[in-house]
N, C-alpha and C positions, 0 to 999 in steps of 0.2 A: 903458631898453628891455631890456637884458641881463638885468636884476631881473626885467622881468615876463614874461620868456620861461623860466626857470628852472624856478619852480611848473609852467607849463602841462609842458612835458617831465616832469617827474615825476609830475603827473598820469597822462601817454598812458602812460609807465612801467609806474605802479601795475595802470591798467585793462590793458595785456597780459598782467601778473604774474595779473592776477585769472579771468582767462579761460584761462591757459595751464596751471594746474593742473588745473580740472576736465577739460579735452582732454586733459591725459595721462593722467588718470584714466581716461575715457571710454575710451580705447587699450588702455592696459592692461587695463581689464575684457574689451574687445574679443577682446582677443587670446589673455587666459587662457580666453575661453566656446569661443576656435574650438580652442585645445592643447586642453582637457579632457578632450575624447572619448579623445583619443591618448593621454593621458596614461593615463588610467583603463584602456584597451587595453593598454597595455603591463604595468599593473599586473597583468593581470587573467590575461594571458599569465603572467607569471610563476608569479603563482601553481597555476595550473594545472601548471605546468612542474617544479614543485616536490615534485608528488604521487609518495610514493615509487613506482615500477614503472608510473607510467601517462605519456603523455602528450598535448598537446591543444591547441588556441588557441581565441580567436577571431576572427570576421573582421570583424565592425563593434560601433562602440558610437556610441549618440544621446544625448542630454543633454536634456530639459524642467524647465528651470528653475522654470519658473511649477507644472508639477504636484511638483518636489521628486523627480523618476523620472529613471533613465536604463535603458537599453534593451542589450541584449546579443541581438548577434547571429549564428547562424553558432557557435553554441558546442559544441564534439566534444570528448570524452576516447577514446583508446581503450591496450590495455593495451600494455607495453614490450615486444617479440620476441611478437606475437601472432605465429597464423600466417596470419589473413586481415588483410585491409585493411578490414572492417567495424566501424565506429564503432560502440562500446560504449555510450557517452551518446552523442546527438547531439540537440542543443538548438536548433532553428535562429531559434526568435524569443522572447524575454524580457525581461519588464516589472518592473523591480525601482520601486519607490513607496512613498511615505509614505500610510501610511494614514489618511483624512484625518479620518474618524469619531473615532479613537483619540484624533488631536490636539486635539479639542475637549473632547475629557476630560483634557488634561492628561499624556498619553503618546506618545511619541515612538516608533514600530514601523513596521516595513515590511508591506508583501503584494508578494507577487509572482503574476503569472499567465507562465502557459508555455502558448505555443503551438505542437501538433503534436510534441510531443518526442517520440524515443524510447531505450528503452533494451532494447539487443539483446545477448544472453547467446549469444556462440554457447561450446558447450560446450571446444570446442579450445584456444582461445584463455584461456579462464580457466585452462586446466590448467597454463597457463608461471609459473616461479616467477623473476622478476626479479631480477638482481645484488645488486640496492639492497635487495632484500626486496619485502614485501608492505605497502600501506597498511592503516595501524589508525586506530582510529575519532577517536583524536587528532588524523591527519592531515587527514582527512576533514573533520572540525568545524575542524580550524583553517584549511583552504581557505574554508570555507563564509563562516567567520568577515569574512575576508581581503575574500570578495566581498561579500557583505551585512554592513556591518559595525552596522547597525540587529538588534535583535531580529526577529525574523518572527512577524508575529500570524495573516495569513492567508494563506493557499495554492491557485491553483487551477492546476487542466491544463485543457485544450482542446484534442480530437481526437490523443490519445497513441495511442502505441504497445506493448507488452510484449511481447517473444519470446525462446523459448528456441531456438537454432539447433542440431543435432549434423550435422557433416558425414562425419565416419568412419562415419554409417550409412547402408546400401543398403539403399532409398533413402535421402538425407537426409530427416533430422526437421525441419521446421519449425513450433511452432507458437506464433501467434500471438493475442492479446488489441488489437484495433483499435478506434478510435473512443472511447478513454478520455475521460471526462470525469470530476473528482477533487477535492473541494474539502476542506479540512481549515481548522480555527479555531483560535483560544486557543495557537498554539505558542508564544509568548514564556517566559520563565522564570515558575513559579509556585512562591511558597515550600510547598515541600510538608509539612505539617504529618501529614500520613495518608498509608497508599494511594491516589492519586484518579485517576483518566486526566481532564485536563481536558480535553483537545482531541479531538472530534467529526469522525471521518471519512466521508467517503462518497463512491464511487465507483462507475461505470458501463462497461458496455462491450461489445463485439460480440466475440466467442469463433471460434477455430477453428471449423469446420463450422456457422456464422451461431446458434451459440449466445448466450444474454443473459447477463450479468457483474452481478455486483452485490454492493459491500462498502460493510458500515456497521459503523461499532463508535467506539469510543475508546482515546488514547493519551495516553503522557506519555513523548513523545520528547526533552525536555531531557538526559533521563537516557543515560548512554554506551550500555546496552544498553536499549534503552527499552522501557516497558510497553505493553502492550495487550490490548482483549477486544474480537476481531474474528469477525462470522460473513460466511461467503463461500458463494455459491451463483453454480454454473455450471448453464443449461437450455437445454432444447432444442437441442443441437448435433449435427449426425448425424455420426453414427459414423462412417462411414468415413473422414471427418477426420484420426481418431484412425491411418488405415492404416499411414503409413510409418513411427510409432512401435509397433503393434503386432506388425508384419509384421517388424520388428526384432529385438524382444526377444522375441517368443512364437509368431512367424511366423503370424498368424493377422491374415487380411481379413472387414472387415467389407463385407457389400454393400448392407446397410441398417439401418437401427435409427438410436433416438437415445440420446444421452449426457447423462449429468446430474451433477455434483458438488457437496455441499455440504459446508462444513466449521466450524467454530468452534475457535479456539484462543484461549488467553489466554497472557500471559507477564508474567512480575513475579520482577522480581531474575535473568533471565536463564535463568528455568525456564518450561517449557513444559508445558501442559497443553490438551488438545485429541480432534481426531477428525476423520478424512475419510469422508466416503460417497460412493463411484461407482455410481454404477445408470445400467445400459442396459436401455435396453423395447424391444421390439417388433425384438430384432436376428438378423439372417439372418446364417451365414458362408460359406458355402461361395459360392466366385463360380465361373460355368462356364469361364472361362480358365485356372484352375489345373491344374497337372501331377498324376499321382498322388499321387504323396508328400504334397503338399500339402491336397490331397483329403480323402486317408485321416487326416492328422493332424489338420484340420479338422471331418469328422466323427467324431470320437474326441471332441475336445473340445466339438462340437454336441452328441454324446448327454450329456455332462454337463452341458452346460450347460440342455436340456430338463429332467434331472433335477433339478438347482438350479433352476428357474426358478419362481419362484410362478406357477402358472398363472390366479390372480385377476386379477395386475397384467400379468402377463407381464417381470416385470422378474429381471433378475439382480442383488443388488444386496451390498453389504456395508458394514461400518462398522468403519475400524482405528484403534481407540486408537493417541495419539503421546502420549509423555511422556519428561521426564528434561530434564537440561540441555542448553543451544544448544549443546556441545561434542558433546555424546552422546544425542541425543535416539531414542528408540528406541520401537516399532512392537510391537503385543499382535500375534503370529503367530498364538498359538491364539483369543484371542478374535474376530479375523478369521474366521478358518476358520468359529469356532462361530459367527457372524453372517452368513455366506454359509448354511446349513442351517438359521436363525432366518426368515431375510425367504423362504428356496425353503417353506418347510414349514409354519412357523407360522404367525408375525406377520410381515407385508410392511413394509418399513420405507418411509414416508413420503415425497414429495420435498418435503422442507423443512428446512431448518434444526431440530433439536429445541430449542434455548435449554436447554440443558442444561450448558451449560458456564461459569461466571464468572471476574471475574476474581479472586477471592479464590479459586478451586479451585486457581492456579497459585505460589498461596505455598508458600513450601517451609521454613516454619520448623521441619517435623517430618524435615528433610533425615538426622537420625540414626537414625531408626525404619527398622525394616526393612520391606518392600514389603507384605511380608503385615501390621503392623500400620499403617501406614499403609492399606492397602484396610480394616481394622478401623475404624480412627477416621474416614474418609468413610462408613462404615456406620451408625457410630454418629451424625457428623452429620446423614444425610441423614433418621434415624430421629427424629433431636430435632425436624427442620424437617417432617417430616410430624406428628407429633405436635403440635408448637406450629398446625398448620394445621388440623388435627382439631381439636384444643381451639377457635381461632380460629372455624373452622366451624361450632360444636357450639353455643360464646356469641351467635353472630349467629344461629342457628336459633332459638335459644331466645328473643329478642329480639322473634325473627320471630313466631312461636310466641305471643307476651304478646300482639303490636302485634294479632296477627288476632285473637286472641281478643278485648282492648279493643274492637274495631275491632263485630267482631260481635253484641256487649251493646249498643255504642250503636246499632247498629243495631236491635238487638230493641225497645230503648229507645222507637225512632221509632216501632215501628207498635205 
């Protein structure tokens, strides 16, 4: 009887050995799905914590297993000895994920969407230079790294923010860019064989004084200083939006009008090539609460500005070349001027965009040429691409020209 009780005990044995694994497995997975969030939080603090001169947390992180995403929440940077307490980044809801298109081709990359973010420049606060130093784009990228540590193939925002703050002026400047919507593609690494911007930007958005926002272009931000050929147009925003930055630096109130900005810049290799246009139409200054002083300095710059003003459009408007490198990028003074007396007296400049600018204008392999022969060999190019156009023009006339004439023999043909 001893015999046949033996087997049966090591039987029940075996079946608890057998069940008692996958339960601690089960536990264990259990228990690593409920640490993870903490863990990855803590990670995520650190890194943050690490940026030279700034500092930041966050306050929650989620975990979806099944979609391959976790979620960051409550995410703030702001600078070290700022002198307000205003949040620099302030991130309050983000969805980092695998993107699932990409995996079915065989590629492993993230997207993320950001909801509501913003990023608030107040001007004070950037001006402190921290113990530790300043972060450089190494730090930057190796945080970014640290959080996302997938490639990023797409990018969007939802209902952003962008402002620029100054509080040392009376009044304070605030002006902000609301309701951002942002979507960018293609960022993962691309071997770049050429110049290319492969990633396709486009953004949206509501303007100081209920102006409309809108930027399209392309990039190649893998790069430390990264390329791009972006055109930006600010409309319809009334002017006196613009007041507690006008009334600042040039003491002068708008009481009506609207404002317009458009610009295009390219960059490639850290050089800049570009151009701003501001035009205000239909703007009044003089408001009847002003003091003398104010008045009279007011109408001083009314009557010039009626003289400047094209009276076709009613606009004041101008166009300042920017060029040079991102260290020293520098501003045509006198072609401004001469572009303020072009749009009052000649030709009115446009509100649009001119597509006047690429990104091949912004190479700078002729960085040894002096200014004047460099404005020579843009002359010179721009005379070969009108010519190659004439020519182009002139073959396709010609074309034109044979097709009508065939065209009109068989018809004589018919009757």
């Amino acid at each position: 009887m001893a015999d046949e009780k033996t087997p049966k005990k090591k039987r029940k044995a075996y079946k608890k050995k057998r069940y008692t694994f996958p339960i601690i497995l089960l536990i264990v997975l259990i228990a690593a799905r409920i640490y993870l969030p903490y863990y990855v939080k803590d990670h995520i603090n650190k890194v943050l914590a690490n940026i030279p001169g700034y500092y930041g947390q966050v306050d929650d992180v989620t975990i979806s297993l099944y979609r391959g995403a976790y979620g960051i929440n409550g995410m703030y940077l702001n600078k070290i000895d700022a002198e307000t307490q205003v949040k620099f980044l302030n991130f309050p809801k983000n969805d980092i994920s695998i993107e699932w298109k990409s995996l079915f081709k065989g590629k492993i990359v993230a997207e993320i969407t950001m909801n509501s973010p913003e990023v608030i420049y107040v001007f004070e606060d950037q001006q402190t230079t921290p113990p530790e130093g300043e972060a450089d784009v190494e730090d930057w990228t190796k945080a970014l790294t640290d959080i996302v540590p997938l490639e990023i193939n797409h990018f969007e925002v939802y209902d952003g923010k962008v402002s620029f703050v100054q509080l040392s002026a009376e009044p304070n400047i605030d002006l902000s860019i609301e309701k951002v919507t942002l979507t960018a593609d293609n960022l993962r690494n691309v071997i770049e064989k050429e110049r290319v911007l492969p990633s396709p930007v486009t953004a949206t958005g509501v303007s100081f004084g209920g102006g409309n926002v809108k930027l399209d272009g392309n990039m190649n931000i893998i790069k430390e200083v990264p390329d791009m050929d972006l055109a930006f147009s600010l409309e319809n925003s009334n002017a006196s939006a613009l007041n507690d930055m006008t009334s600042y630096y040039s003491g002068l109130d708008f009481e009506s009008g609207t404002f317009n900005l458009y610009s295009e810049i390219a960059i490639a290799d850290g050089y800049l090539k570009g151009y701003v246009k501001p035009m205000i139409k239909n703007s009044k200054l003089i408001g009847k609460e002003d003091g003398f002083l104010e008045t009279l300095w007011e109408g001083f710059v009314g009557f010039f500005k009626f003289v400047l003003k094209n009276q076709g459009t009613d606009t004041v408007a101008t166009q300042v070349p920017i060029e040079g490198d991102l260290n020293d990028v520098k501003a045509g003074v006198w072609p401004t001027i001469g572009n303020i007396f072009k749009n009052g007296w000649f030709d009115a400049f446009k509100g649009e965009t001119d597509n006047s600018i690429e990104f091949n204008d912004a190479f700078n392999d002729d960085k040894n040429l002096t200014p004047k022969e460099r404005r020579q060999k843009r002359r010179e190019e721009r005379k070969e691409n009108r010519e190659a156009k004439k020519e182009n023009d002139s073959t396709e006339g010609f074309f034109k020209r044979l097709f009508d004439g065939a065209e009109e023999e068989t018809n004589d043909d018919r009757y």
